[in-house]
Structure formats: C-alpha cells, structure tokens
N, C-alpha and C positions, 0 to 999 in steps of 0.2 A: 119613375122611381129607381129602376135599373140605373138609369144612367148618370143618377145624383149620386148612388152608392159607389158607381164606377172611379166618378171625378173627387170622392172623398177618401178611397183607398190611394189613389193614386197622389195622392196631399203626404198623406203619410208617407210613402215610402222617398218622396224627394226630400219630405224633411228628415227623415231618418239618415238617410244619405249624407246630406250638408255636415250633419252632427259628427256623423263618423269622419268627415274629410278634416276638421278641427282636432282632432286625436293623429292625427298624421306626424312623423318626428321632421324637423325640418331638419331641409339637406347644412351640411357642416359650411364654413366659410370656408373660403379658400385662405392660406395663409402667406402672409407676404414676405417677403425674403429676409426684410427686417426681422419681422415673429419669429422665423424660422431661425436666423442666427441664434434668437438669446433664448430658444428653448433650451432646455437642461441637453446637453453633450453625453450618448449612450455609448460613443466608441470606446473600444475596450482600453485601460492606460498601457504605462511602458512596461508597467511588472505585469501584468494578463496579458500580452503580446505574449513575452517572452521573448529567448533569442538574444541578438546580441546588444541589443539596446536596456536590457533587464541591468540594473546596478544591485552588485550583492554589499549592504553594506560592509561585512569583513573584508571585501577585497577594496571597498573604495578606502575605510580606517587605514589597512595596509599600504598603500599605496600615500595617501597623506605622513606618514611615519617615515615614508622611505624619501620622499620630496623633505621633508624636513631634515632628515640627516645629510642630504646632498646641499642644501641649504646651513649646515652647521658651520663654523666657524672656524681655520687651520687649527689654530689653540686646541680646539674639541679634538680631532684626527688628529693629531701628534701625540695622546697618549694610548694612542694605538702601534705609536716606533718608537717612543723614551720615556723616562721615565728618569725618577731621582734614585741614583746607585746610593747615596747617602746623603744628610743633610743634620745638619748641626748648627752652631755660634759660636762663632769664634772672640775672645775677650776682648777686648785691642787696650792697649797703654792709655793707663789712664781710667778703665773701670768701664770702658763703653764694651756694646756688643755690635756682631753684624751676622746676620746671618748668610752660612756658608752652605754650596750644594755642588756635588758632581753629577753629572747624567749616567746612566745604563740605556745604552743603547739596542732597539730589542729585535731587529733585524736578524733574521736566523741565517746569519751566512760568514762566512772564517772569515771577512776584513771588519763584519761587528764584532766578532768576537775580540781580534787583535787589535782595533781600537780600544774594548774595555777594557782590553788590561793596561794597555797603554795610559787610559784616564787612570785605573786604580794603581799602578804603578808609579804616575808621578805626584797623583795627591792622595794617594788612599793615607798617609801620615799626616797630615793636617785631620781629620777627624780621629785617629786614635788619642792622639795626643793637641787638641787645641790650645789649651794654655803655653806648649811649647811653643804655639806657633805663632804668636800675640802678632809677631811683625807683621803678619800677612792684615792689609787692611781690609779687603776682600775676596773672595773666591765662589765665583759664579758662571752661571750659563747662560747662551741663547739659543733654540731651537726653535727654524720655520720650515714649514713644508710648503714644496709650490709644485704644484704640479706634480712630476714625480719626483720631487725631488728633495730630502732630508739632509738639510745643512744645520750643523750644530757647532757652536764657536765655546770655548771655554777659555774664561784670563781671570788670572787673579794680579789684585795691586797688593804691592812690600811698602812697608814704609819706606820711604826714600823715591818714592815715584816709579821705579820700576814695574814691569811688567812681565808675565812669563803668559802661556797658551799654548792650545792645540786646538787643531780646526780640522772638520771632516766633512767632507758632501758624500750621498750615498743617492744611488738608484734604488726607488726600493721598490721595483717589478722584480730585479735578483739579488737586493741587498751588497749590490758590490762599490766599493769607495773608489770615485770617480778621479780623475786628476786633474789637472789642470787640464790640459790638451783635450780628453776626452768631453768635461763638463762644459769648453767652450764648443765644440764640437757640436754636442745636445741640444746645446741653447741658442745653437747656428749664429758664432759668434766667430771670428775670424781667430785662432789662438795669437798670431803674431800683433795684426794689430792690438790685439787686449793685452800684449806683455808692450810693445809700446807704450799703451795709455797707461798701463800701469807704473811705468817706468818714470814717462813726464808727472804724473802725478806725485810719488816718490821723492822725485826732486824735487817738487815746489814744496814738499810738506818737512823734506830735512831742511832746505837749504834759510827756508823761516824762522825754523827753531835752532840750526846750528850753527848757521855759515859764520857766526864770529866768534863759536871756540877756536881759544887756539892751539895750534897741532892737532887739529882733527881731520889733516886732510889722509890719510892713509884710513881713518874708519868712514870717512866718506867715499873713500873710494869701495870700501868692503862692502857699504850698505847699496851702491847705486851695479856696485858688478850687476854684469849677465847674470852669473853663476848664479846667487845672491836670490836674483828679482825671480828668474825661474825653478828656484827652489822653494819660490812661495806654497802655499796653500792655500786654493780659491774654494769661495761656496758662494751661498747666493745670499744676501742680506734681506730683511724685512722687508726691502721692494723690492724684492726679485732682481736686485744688481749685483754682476760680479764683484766680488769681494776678496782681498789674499790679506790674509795674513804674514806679515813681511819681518824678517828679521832685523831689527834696527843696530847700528854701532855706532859709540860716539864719545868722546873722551871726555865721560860724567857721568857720574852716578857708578853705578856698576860695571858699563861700558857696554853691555846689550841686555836689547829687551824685544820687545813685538810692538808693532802698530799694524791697524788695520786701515787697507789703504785701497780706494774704489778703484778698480780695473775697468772701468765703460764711463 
C-alpha cells in the first residue's frame, strides 16, 4: 500500500513539472542581416549630432540670397555705378518724340566727378530747353560692366546724320578713368598692336564710305593721323571688346563727327 502511494505522488509531481516547462518564454530568433537593415534607424540625425554638419536654416536662406546676387545679371550691378543724371523727350520735326537721357556716374572719386560735369556741361541744355533742341534726333547711353571695369559710351544723332559723344572707362576698385594705354594694359592687350588694329580698321571703315568725295583728301588724312587715332577714347563694348571712339573728318555734312570703331 506504501508503495502504491509512493509511485502516485511521484505521477503528480512529473506531471506537475511538464505543465510548468509549457509556460517557459521561448528563446528570441536570431535576426538576419536583411531584418536588421530594415529595422527602424535609432542613430541620432544631423541636427542631434550637432557640430558642423548641423544646417541653421537662416544661414542656409542667407547664403541662397547671396549665390543669387552673384548669379544677378551686369544690368542689375550697374545701378550700383550709374544712374540717369536726367531724362526727358525730345519733340523732333514733324510732331514725333524720342526719348532722351544722360548718365550720373556714381563712382566717388575726382575723374567721376569731372566726367559729370563734363556730361552736364555738354548736354545738360538739351533738357532745359528740348523743343530748342528738335534737331537733335536722339541722345542716349550705353553702360556695361565687366569685370572691373565700368565703360559708359554717350552719342547723340543731329538731323543731318552727324554725330557728337563722350566715352569713359573707369576702374571701379578706385574709380579712376583709365586711358588708353592703361585699359589695354588691364586687359593684357599689347597698346601698340591695338592702335594698329585700330588704325587698319579706321581705314577700311572711311575709305568705304569716303574714298570718292572729292577733295577729301587732307580730312583723310586728319582722320587717319597718329595723332587723331591715339587721341581716341577706348572702353570695352557689350562683348568685352576694345572699343574708341574716333573722331571722323570728311568734306560733308558738317565736316566732323565720331564713329565707333573696334580696336581687336
């Protein structure tokens, strides 16, 4: 009887046992490199880093504003050195209009200054008085900046085809009016050869339009002098090419005027 009691306790506590081993948590998988890539990413980002990889937006905004003004277009930066000294219309014969403008050159330095007066001294009269001035068919500007460098061309046409002008190039690190010699100089351009070129060019450009007035040889000779060619006025035109301003003579019309004649 002992030993039936023995072998039926001893029932119970094995099954007892099995029961509890069923409640047991099973061990986790292992995970495989794949799983592991595409689990959610806990490393801290680039702003909880901190340091220098952090972007503040107000400095990246800044920084976009400043790429875009480097980015802005010469037109835009040149009314940062000129500007309209005046601007009016002039009537012209006959009922028509055109509109007329002189530049204010805004370089703070004695050879801007002596250019403006130089511009308001030979045309500041055509805007007080326009209808005096009908003949004039127009009077206008051009200003390009390249690089450092601020060329500004002014002509006006008379009825009768003539021309008159003033032309300036300016460094504007010191605002001082360059010359010839110096601006080719700058643009590391040989001075001599560029009064050469400019010289052959000169003569193909009168000798097309003049060579069969006649008695025009003595203002032929005035227009093609030395003297003449290197008392031009160079600047740099719309594509960055030497440019002068040349005084023309010619037995017609008024008998001088300007043309603008490529030096390269």
């Amino acid at each position: 009887m002992k030993r039936l009691l023995a072998l039926l306790i001893a029932g119970v506590l094995a099954a007892t046992a099995l029961s509890a081993c069923s409640f047991l948590p099973k061990k986790a998988k292992p995970t495989s490199p794949t799983e592991a890539s595409s689990a959610a990413d806990t490393s801290p980002t680039k702003s909880e880093k901190g340091g220098d990889e952090e972007v503040d937006p107000d400095v990246a905004s800044s920084a976009a504003r400043n790429e875009e003004m480097k980015n802005k277009s010469s037109s835009a930066a040149l009314s940062d050195y000129i500007k309209d000294a005046k601007e009016s219309v002039i009537i012209l014969p006959g009922g028509g209009e055109k509109r007329c403008a002189i530049p204010e050159i805004l370089l703070d330095s004695s050879d801007a200054k002596a250019a403006n007066a130089e511009i308001t001294e030979k045309y500041g009269a055509y805007f007080d008085d326009p209808e005096g001035h009908n003949y004039v068919i127009e009077l206008n500007y051009e200003a390009y900046l390249y690089d450092k460098f601020l060329s500004v061309y002014i002509k006006d046409y008379v009825d009768g085809g003539n021309t008159s002008g003033l032309c300036y190039c300016f460094d504007i690190t010191d605002g001082s009016e360059l010359s010839a010699e110096k601006l080719c100089s700058m643009t590391e351009h040989d001075y001599n050869t560029v009064i050469g070129t400019l010289k052959t060019n000169l003569t193909s450009y009168y000798d097309e339009k003049y060579s069969k007035l006649p008695g025009n040889d003595e203002e032929r000779s005035k227009t093609l002098a030395d003297s003449n060619i290197k008392a031009s006025k160079m600047f740099l035109n719309d594509s960055h090419e030497l440019t002068a301003m040349v005084q023309i003579y010619a037995a017609v019309g008024g008998g001088r005027w300007v043309e603008t004649i490529p030096a390269e």
